[in-house]
C-alpha positions in Angstrom: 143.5 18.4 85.6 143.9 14.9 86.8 140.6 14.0 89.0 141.2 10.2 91.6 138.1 8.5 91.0 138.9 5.5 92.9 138.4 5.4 97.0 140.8 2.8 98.4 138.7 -0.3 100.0 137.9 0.3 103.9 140.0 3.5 103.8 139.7 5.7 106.4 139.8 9.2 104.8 140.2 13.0 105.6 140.6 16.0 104.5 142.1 19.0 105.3 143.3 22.5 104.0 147.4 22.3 103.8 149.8 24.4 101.6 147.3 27.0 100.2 145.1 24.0 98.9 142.9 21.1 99.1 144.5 17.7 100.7 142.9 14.5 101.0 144.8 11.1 102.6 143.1 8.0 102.8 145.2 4.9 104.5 143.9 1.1 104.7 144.9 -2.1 106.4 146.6 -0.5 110.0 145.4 -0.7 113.3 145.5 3.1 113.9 144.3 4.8 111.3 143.7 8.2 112.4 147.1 8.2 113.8 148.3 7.7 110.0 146.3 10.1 109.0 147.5 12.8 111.5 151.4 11.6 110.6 150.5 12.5 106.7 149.4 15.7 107.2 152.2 16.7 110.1 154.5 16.0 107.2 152.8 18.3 105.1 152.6 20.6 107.4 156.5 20.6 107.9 157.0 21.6 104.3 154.0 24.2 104.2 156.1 25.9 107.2 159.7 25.4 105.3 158.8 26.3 101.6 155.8 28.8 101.5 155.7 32.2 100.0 152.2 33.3 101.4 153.4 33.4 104.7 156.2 33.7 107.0 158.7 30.5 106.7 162.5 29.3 106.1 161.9 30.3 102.3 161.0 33.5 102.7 163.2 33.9 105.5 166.4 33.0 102.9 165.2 35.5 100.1 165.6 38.3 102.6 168.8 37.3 103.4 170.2 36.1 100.6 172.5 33.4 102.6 171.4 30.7 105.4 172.1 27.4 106.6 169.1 25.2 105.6 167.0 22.6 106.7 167.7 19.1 105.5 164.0 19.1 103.7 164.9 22.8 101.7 168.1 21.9 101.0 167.0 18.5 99.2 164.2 20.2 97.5 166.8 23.0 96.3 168.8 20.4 95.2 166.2 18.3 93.1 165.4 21.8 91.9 168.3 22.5 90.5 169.4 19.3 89.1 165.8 19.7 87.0 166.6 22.9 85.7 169.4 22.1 83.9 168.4 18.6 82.7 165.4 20.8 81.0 168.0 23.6 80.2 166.3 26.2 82.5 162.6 25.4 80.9 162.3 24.3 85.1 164.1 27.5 87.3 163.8 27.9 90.4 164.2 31.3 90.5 161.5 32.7 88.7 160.0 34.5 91.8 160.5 38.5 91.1 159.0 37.5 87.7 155.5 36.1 89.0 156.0 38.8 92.2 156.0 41.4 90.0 153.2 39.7 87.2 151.2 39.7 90.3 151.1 36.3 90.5 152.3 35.9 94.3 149.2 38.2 96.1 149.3 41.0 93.9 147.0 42.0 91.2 147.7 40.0 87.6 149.6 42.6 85.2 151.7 42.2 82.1 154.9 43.5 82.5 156.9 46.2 79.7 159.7 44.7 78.0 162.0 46.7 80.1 161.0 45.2 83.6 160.9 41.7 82.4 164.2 42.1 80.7 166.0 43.4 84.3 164.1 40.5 85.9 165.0 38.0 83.3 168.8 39.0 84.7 167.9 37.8 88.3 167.0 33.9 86.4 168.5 31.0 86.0 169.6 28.1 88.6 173.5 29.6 88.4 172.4 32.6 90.7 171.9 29.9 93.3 175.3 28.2 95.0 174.0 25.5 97.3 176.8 24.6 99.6 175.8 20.5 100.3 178.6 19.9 102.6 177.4 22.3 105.0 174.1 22.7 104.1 173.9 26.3 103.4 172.4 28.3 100.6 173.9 32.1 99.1 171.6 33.9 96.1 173.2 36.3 93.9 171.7 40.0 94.9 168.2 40.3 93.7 167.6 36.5 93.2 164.6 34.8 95.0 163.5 31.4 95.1 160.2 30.5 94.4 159.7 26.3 94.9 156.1 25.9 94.3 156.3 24.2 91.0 158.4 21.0 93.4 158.2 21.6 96.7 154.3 20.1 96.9 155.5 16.9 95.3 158.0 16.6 98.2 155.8 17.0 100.7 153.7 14.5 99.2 156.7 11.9 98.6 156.6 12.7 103.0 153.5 12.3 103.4 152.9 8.9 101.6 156.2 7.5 103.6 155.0 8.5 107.3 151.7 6.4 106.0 154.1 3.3 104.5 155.6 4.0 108.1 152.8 2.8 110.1 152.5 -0.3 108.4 149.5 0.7 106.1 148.5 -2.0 103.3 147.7 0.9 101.1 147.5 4.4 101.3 146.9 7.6 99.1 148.0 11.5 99.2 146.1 13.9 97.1 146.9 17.4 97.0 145.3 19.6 95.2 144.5 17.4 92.2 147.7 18.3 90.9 150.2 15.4 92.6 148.7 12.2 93.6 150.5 9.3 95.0 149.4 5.7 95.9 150.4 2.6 97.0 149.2 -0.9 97.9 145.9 -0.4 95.6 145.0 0.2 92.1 143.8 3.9 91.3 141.8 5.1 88.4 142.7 8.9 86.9 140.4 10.9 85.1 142.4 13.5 82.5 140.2 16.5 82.1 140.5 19.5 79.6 141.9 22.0 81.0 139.6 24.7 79.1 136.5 23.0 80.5 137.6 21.4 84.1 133.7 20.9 84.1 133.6 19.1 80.9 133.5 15.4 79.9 137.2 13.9 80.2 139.8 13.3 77.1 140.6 10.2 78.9 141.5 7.5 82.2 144.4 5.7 82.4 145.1 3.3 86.0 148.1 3.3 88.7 148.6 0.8 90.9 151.7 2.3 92.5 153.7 5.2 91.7 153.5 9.4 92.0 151.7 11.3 89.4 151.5 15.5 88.9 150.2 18.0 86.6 150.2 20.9 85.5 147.6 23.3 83.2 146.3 26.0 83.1 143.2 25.1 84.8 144.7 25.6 88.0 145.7 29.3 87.7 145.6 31.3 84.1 148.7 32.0 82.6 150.5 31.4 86.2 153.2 29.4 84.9 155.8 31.3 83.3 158.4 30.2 80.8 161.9 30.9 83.1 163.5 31.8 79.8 161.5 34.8 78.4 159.3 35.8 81.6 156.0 35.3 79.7 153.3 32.7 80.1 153.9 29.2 78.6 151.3 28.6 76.0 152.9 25.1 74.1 150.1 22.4 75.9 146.9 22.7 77.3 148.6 20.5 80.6 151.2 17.9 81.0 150.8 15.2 83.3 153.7 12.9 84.6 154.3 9.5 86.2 157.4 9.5 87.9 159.1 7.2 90.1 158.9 10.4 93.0 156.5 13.0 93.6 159.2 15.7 93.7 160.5 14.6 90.3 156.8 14.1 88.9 156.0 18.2 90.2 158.9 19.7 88.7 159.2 17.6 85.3 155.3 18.3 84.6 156.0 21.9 85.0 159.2 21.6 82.8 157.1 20.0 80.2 154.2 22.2 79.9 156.8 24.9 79.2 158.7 22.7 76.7 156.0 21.3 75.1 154.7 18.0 73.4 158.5 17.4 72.0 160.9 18.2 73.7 159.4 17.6 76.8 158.3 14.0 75.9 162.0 13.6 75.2 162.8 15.0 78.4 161.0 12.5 80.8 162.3 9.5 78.5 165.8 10.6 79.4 164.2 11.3 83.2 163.1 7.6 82.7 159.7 9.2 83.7 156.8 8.5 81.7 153.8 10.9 80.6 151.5 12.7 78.4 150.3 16.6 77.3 146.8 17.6 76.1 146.7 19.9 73.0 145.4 20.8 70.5 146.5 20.6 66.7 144.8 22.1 63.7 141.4 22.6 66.3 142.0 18.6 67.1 142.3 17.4 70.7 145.2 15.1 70.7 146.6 13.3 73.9 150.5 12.9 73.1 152.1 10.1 75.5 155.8 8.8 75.8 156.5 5.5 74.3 154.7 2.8 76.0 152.6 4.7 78.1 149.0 3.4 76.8 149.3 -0.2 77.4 151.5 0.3 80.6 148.7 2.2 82.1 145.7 1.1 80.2 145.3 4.7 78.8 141.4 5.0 77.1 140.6 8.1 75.4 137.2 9.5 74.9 135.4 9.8 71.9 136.8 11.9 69.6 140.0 12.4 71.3 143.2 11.1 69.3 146.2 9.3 71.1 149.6 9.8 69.5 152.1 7.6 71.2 156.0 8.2 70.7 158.2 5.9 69.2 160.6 4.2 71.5 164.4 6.3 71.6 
């Protein structure tokens, strides 16, 4: 879990209940700034109504179908989506929906599933059941394929969000959602980096952004609710993975891609993203922050007592 602990100076801040979760927005230095305010959350609100599976949208609307001309906001976060999933060789899919439908993780009561079921599902995965049709803008799934864009599509609507407030002329401005992706600009920001097994607890560490998009993901946020596309069961490498990314889409995906890779291969992958980030774990009992190359000076990383920072040698 990453906690803000920083208000921006003379912000005006608000918060409201968007996309199944906690949002806060806090804009300084513009003449209106409840009109900012209300122009962050409309954008969130235009991806809640696109992208949701709790409710009735363009999403769920396409899984029925199987085929539709999109929106210019799906089709881009399909797109990022799938360009993801194969730069982490399907550790990111977008498709993973009848798996966590039928786990229970999309309102149905938590199960485990038999070999046999997750083995039919498991043929329904993988980013080449989706053909996405860019010139046109239309989308076709392969029969019994379902997206499911929750582990992006909240970083996009943040990366919206944060421009309608750079829109109104704001000297600085911040979109939290859900203490999973955070974005700022125009002020420094100071992160807390919590343990995922104790959200409670004393932090592992803080590290400061003065600009940029960070997201992560643990499983302090929902128990075993993110699922490794290639076997259909829960991903258990890190404790969480946290990312600084030079998007909020791309930081949402690649921290999910990197819980499920873990510390090594998915360090590697955000130095070939040119993102930058870090994973809690724990090795031999130890707690052990593991960061990409550079990270700790870049963005004055501290770590608490007793927690060890191991810090990857430049590629």
């Amino acid at each position: 879990m990453i906690l803000a602990m920083v208000v921006l100076a003379a912000a005006t801040s608000e918060v409201r209940l968007v996309m199944g979760t906690r949002a806060e927005v806090q804009v300084a230095g513009v003449d209106a700034p409840a009109d900012a305010v209300d122009a962050a959350f409309a954008a969130l609100d235009v991806v809640d109504r696109s992208m949701s599976l709790w409710k009735e949208s363009e999403l769920t609307r396409l899984n029925r179908a199987g085929e539709a001309r999109v929106s210019p906001e799906l089709q881009a976060v399909i797109e990022h989506a799938l360009e993801v999933a194969a730069a982490s060789e399907g550790a990111f899919d977008p498709t993973v929906e009848p798996l966590v439908r039928a786990a229970g993780g999309i309102g149905g009561t938590k199960r485990s599933l038999t070999s046999s079921e997750r083995a039919r599902l498991l043929a329904h995965v993988g980013a080449g059941h989706v053909h996405l049709d860019r010139a046109n803008g239309s989308v076709r799934l392969d029969p019994g394929t379902t997206l499911d864009l929750g582990g992006i599509a909240k970083g996009y609507a943040v990366d919206l969000a944060l421009r309608a407030l750079r829109d109104t002329g704001a000297e600085s401005g911040l979109v939290d959602l859900g203490q999973s992706s955070i974005s700022v600009f125009g002020q420094p920001l100071t992160l807390e980096v919590r343990n995922p097994e104790r959200p409670d607890g004393p932090a592992w560490a803080r590290l400061s952004l003065s600009e940029g998009h960070v997201s992560t993901s643990g499983g302090d946020q929902r128990k075993d609710h993110i699922l490794d596309p290639r076997t259909g069961r829960p991903a258990h490498r890190v404790l969480s993975a946290t990312v600084i990314a030079a998007s909020a889409i791309e930081a949402d995906a690649l921290s999910t891609a990197v819980f499920v890779l873990g510390p090594d291969r998915g360090l590697a992958l955000l130095e070939r993203r040119h993102a930058a980030g870090f994973v809690l774990w724990r090795r031999r009992g130890r707690a052990v922050v593991e960061t990409t190359a550079g990270l700790r000076s870049r963005y004055a990383l501290e770590p608490a007592a007793g927690i060890s920072v191991q810090e990857r040698s430049r590629p």
